[in-house]
C-alpha positions as CSV (number, residue, x, y, z in Angstrom):
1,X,15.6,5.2,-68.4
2,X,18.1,6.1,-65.8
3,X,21.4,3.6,-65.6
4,X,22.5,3.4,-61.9
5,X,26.4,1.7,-61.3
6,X,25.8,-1.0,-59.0
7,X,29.3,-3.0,-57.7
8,X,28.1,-6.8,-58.1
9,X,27.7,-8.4,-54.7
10,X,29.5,-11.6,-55.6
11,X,33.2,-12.5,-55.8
12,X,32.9,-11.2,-59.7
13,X,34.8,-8.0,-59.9
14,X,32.9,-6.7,-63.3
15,X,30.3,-4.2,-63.0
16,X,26.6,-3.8,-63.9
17,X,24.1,-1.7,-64.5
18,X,20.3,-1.7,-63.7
19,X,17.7,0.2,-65.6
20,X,15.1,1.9,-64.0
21,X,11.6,3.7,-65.1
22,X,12.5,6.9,-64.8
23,X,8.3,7.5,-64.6
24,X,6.2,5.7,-62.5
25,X,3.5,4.5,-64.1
26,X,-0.4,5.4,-63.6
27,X,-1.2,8.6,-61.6
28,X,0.3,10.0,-59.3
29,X,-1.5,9.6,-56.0
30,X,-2.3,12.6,-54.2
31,X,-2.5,13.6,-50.5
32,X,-3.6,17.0,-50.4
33,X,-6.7,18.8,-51.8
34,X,-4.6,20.5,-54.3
35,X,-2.1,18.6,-56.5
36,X,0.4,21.4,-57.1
37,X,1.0,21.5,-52.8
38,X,2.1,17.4,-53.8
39,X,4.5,18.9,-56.2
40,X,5.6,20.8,-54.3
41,X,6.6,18.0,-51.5
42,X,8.2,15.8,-53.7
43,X,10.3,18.8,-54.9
44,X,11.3,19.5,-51.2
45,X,11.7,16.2,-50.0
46,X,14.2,15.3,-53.7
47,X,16.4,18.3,-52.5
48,X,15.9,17.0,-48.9
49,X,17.9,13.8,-50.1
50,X,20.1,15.0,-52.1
51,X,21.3,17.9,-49.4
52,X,21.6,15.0,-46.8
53,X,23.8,12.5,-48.9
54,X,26.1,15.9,-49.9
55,X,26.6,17.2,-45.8
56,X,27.4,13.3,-45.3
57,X,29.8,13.0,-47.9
58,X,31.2,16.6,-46.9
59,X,31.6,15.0,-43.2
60,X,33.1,12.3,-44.3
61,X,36.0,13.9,-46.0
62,X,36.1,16.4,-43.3
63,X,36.9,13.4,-41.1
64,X,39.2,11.8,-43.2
65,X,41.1,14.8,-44.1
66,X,41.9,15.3,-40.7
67,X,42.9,11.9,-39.7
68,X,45.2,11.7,-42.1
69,X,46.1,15.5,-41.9
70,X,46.1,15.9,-45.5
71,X,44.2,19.2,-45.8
72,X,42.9,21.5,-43.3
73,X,39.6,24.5,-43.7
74,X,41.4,27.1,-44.6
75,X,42.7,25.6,-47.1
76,X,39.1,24.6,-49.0
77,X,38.2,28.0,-48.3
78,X,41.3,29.4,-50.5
79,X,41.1,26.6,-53.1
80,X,40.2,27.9,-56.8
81,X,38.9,25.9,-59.1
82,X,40.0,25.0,-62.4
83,X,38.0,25.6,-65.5
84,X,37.1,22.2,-65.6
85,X,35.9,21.3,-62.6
86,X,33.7,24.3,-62.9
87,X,32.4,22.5,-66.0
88,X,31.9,19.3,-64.0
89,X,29.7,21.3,-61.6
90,X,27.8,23.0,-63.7
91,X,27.1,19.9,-65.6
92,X,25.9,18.8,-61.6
93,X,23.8,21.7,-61.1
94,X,21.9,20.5,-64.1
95,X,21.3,17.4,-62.9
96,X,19.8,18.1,-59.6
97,X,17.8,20.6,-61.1
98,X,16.6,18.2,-63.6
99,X,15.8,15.6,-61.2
100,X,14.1,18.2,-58.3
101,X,11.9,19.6,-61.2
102,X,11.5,15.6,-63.1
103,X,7.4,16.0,-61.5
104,X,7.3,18.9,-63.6
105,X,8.9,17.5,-66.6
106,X,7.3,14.4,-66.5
107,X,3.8,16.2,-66.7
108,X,5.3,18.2,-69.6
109,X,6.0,14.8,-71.2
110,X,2.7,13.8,-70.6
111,X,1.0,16.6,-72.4
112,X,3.1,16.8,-75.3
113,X,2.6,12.9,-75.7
114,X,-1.6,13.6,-75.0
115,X,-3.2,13.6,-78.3
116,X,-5.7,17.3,-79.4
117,X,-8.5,16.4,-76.9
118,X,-6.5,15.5,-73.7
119,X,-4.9,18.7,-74.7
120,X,-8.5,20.5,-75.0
121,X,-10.0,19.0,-71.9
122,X,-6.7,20.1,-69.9
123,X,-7.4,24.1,-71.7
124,X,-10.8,23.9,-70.2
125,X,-9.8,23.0,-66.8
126,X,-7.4,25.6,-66.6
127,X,-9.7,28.4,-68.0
128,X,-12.6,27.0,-65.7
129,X,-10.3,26.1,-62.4
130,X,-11.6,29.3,-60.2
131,X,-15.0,28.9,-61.3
């Protein structure tokens, strides 16, 4: 389950927080003869997202910095990070990559929770896929 922060719409100032499937449930649908070129897609268009809601963000402070002349270019370019922000990133890194690969994870999670024959039958299509 994933727990999203969601400001409360109503004059309440408290917080909540929905839970989502993190899986859909059922197959995946499929829109090209071979599955993996789907993978594939989804991989690109999660990264996709995630790139365009970063370069928005980026332009927003960008804009806002200059406003308000706070900071200029130069000066993000000679900024050095602290050991803990590196931390903080790092721990960001992860979770993109977690959530670009999550196709690929989730079918690991599927085959670890298939039981011996799901796990034979998906042996002998892989030994018998160029055949």
């Amino acid at each position: 389950m994933v727990r999203l922060w969601v400001p409360k719409v109503r004059e309440s100032s408290a917080d909540e927080q929905l839970e989502l499937q993190r899986k859909a449930k059922g197959k995946r649908p499929f829109y090209f003869s071979n599955p993996d070129v789907d993978k594939l897609l989804s991989m690109i268009m999660a990264l996709t997202g995630e790139l365009a809601i970063a370069r928005d963000r980026i332009d927003t402070l960008e804009r806002v910095a200059a406003a308000k002349k706070l900071f200029s270019s130069e000066d993000i370019e000679n900024f050095e990070l602290d050991a803990n922000a590196l931390e903080a990133r790092a721990g960001r890194h992860k979770r993109l990559l977690r959530e670009v690969n999550r196709i690929i994870i989730g079918e690991l999670e599927d085959l670890e929770e298939a039981d011996e024959e799901d796990y034979s039958a998906v042996v002998e299509q892989v030994e018998y896929d160029d055949r």
